[in-house]
N, C-alpha and C positions, 0 to 999 in steps of 0.2 A: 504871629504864629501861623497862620492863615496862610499868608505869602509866603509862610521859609517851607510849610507843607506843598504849596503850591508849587517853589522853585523843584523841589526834592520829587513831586510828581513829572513834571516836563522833563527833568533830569534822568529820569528811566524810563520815564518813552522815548526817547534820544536814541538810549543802549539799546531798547531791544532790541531791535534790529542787526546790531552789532551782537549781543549775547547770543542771538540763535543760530546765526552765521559762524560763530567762535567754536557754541556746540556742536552745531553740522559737522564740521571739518575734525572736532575732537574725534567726536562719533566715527565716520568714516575713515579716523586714523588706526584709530584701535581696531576695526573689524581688518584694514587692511594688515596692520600688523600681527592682529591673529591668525589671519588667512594663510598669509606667509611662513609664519611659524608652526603651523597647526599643519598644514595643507604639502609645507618644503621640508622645513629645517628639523624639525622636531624629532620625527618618524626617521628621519635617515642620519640621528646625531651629526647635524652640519653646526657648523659655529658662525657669527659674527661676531664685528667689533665692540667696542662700548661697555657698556652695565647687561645688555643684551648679551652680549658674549660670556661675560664673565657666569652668567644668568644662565645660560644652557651647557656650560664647561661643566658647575656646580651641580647640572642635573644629571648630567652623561654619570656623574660619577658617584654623585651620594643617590640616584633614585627618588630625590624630594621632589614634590611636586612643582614644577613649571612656575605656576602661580603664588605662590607661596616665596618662590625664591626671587621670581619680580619683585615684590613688595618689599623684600626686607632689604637684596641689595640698592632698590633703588631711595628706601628710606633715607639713607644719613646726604643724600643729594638736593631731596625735597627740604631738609633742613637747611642746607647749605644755601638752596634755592630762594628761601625766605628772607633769609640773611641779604643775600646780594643781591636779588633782586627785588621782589614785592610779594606781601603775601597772599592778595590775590591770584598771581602766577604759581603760588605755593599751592595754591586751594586749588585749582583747575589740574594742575598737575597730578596731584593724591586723586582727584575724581577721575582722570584718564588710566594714572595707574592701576588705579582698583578696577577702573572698566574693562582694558586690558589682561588682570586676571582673572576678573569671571569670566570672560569670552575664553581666554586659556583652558579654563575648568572641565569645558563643555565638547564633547565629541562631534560638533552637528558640520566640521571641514574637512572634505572628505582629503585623501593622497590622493593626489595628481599624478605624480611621478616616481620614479626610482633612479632615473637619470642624473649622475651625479653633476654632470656639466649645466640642466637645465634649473636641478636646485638648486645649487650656487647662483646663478644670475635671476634666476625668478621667486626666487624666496629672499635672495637681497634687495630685490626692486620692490616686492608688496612690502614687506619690512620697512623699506625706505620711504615710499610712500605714505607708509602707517605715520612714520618719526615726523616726514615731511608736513603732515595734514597739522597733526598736532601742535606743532613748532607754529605753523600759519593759526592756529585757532588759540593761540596763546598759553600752550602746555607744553612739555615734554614728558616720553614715556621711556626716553633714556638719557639718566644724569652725567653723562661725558661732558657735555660740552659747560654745564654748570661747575664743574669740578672744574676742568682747565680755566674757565673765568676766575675762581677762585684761586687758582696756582699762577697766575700769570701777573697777579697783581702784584706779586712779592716777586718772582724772576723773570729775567731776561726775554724769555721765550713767548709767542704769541699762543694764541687759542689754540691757532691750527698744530702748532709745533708741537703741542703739549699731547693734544689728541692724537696725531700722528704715533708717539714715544709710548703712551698708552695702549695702543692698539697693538704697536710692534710688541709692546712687553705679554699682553693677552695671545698675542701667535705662538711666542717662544713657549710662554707656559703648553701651549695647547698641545703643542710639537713636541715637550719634554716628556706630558702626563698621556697623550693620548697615543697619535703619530702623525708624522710629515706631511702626510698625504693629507688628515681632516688639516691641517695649519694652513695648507695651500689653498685648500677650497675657502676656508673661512677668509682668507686675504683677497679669494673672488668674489663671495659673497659680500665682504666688508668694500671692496668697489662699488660691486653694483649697487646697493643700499646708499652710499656716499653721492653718486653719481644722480640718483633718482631725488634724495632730500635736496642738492641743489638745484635741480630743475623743480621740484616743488614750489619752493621756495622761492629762489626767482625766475622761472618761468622760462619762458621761451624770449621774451623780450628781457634781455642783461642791458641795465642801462650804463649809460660811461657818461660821466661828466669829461670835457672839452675844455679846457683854456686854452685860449691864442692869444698871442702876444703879436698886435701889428699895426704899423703907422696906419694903416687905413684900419682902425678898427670900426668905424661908422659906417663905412659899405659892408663889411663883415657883418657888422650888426642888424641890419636893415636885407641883409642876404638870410640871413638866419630868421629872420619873423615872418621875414615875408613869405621865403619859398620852402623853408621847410615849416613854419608853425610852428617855433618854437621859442618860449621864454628867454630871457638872456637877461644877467645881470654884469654891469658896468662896474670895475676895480678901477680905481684911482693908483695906478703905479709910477714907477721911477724907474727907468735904466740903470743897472750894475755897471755895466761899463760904459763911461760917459768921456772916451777919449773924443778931440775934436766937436762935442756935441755943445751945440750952446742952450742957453736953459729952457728954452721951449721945448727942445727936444728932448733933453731929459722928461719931462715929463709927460704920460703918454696914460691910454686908456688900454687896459687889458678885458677881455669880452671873455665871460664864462659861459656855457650852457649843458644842459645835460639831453641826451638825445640816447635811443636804444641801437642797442650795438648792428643792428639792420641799416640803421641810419647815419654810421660811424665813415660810409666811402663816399658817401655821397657827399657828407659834409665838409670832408676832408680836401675834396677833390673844387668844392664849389670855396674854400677861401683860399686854394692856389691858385684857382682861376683870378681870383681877385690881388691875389700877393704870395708870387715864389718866395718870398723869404718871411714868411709869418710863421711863427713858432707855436707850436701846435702841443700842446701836454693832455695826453688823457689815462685814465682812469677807470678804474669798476667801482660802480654806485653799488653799493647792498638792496639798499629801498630810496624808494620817492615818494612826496605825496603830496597833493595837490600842485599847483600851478599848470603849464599846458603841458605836463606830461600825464601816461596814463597812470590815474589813480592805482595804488594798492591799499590792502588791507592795515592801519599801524598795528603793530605788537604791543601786546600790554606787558 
């Protein structure tokens, strides 16, 4: 009993440092995302995409408060949320939410602007920012992208495709009930928000995984550790097309690595140095985490 208290204590000295950091960035999502809302979109009935859009359509129109309509549309999401993902991501979620509408409650952000071009793009950037923080600290404070996980699993369509369909249908209504001109702004501000959550998210360093496929893949290999510092693992392949090849040469080594898209010409350019005809496939990595790339944060 002693030890399994003892393991269960080192096991959340571990976290905390992870939990307060997870907070931080909750914290600092929601005030961005109030500031945006409170400060851009609000005061000048602008719209975004998402639960967020739908979220301030519903206010333009029935007069409910803000905070209040946060919570309940994004309620049947956090359920969803729990389902498919974990209920601790459920439980951080409801606390960002709720953080989110009390910061909403409260008058203390002041208007910046009346500029319709500068509230579009700077009340979708804090907005995004906000989504972006939270998404990094293991919450969201808008259920789109939980909902298309959940719709993609049973059709055709990916994440992005679902959201995309979503958003367009949130314009149309906007453009039916409201008019043309807020649909258009809200399709700026749903960029610029989009645009900010994925520099969030992955940052300024996008990494790309690399395979090359080449008879010299050992100087490949040994070019990659040495001169750029980076990890590389070894695939046991086989040649497709094995006219004229006898069996040694079917059989070959394929070099994978993953390096950040700054790193993508250099790399590129140093295994042609080594072999014109090495076949080269890459990729966008989402996250990384440990080995000789730089660490990120994992998602719970």
């Amino acid at each position: 009993m002693r030890l399994q208290r003892r393991v269960q204590f080192l096991y959340r000295k571990a976290h905390l440092p992870t939990i307060l950091k997870e907070t931080t960035l909750i914290l600092l999502g929601i005030t961005s995302a109030a500031f945006g809302l409170k400060s851009f979109l609000l005061p000048n009935n602008f719209l975004d995409g998402g639960t967020m859009g739908i979220s301030l359509l519903l206010n333009i129109k029935t007069g409910i408060s803000l905070s209040l309509i946060v919570i309940v549309v994004n309620f049947p999401f956090v359920l969803l949320g729990m389902k498919q993902i974990s209920k601790n991501f459920a439980i951080k979620t409801v606390l960002a939410i709720a953080g989110l509408a009390l910061m909403l409650s409260f008058d203390f952000f002041p208007i910046v602007t009346s500029d319709k071009l500068l509230i579009a793009v700077f009340g979708g950037f804090f907005l995004g920012a906000g989504v972006g923080l939270s998404i990094r600290g293991g919450a969201v404070i808008d259920g789109t992208e939980v909902l298309a996980l959940f719709i993609s699993k049973n059709v055709s369509l990916s994440v992005g495709d679902i959201i995309l369909l979503f958003n367009i249908l949130i314009f149309c209504v906007a453009a039916w009930v409201l008019n043309i001109e807020t649909a258009l702004y809200a399709i700026l501000t749903y960029l610029s928000a989009s645009k900010t959550v994925d520099f969030i998210i992955h940052g300024v360093e996008e990494y790309i995984g690399v395979t090359i496929i080449s008879s010299k893949n050992e100087q490949i290999r040994q070019a990659i550790t040495k001169i750029l510092g980076r990890a590389v693992t070894i695939y046991k392949g086989e040649r497709g097309y094995t006219k004229n090849l006898s069996p040694d040469e079917v059989d070959m080594k394929i070099v994978f690595t993953v390096v950040t898209r700054l790193e993508v010409t250099k790399l590129r350019n140093m295994v042609r140095s080594i072999d014109k005809q090495a076949f080269i496939v890459m990729h966008t990595v989402d996250d990384t985490y440990g080995g000789m790339v730089k660490q990120r944060p994992l998602q719970s």
